[in-house]
C-alpha positions in Angstrom: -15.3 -6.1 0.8 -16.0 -3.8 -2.3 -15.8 -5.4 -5.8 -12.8 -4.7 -8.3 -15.4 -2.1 -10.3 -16.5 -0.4 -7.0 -12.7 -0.1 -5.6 -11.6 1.5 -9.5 -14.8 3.8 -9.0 -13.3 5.1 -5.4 -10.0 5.5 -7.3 -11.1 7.6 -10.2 -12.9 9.9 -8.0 -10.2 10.2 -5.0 -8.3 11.3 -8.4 -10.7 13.6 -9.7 -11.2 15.4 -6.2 -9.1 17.7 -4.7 -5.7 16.4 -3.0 -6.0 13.4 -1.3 -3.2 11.7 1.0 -2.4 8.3 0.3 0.2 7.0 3.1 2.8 4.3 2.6 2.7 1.6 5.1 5.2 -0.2 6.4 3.9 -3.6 6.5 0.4 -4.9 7.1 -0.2 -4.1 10.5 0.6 -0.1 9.5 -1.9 -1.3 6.9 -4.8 -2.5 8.7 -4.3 0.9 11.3 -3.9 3.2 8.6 -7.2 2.4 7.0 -8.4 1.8 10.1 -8.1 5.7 10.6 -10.2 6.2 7.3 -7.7 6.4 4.6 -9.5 4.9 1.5 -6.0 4.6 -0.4 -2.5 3.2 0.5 0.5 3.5 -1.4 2.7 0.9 -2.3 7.1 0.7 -2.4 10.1 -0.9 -3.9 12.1 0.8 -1.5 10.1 -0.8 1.0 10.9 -4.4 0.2 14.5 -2.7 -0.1 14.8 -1.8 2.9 13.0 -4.7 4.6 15.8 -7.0 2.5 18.5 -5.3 3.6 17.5 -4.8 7.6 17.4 -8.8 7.0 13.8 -9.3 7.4 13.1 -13.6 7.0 12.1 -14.2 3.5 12.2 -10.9 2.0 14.8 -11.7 -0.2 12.0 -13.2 -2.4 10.0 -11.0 -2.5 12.6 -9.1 -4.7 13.5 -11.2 -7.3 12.5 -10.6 -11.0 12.1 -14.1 -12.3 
């Protein structure tokens, strides 16, 4: 697994280059696939944990609080 350094090196120059698609998974599995496929860069959500909260997903609730 690449170092902190190497991973903010990646970033700048995904930035730098022309568009890039970063897709927002789900949950890990759709995390693990998608850079299975050779995405370097994955989104992240509120709405996400949202959603999982209120479809009443075990333990999500915690994941939202802002203590």
């Amino acid at each position: 697994m690449a170092d902190e350094h190497s991973k903010a090196i990646t970033c700048a120059e995904l930035h730098r280059s022309a568009t890039f698609v970063a897709p927002n998974p789900w949950d890990a599995g759709s995390a693990r696939m998608l850079s299975g496929h050779g995405f370097f860069a994955l989104a992240t959500t509120s709405a996400c944990l949202f959603l999982k909260s209120a479809l009443g997903y075990a333990g999500s609730h915690a994941l939202l609080g802002r203590s």
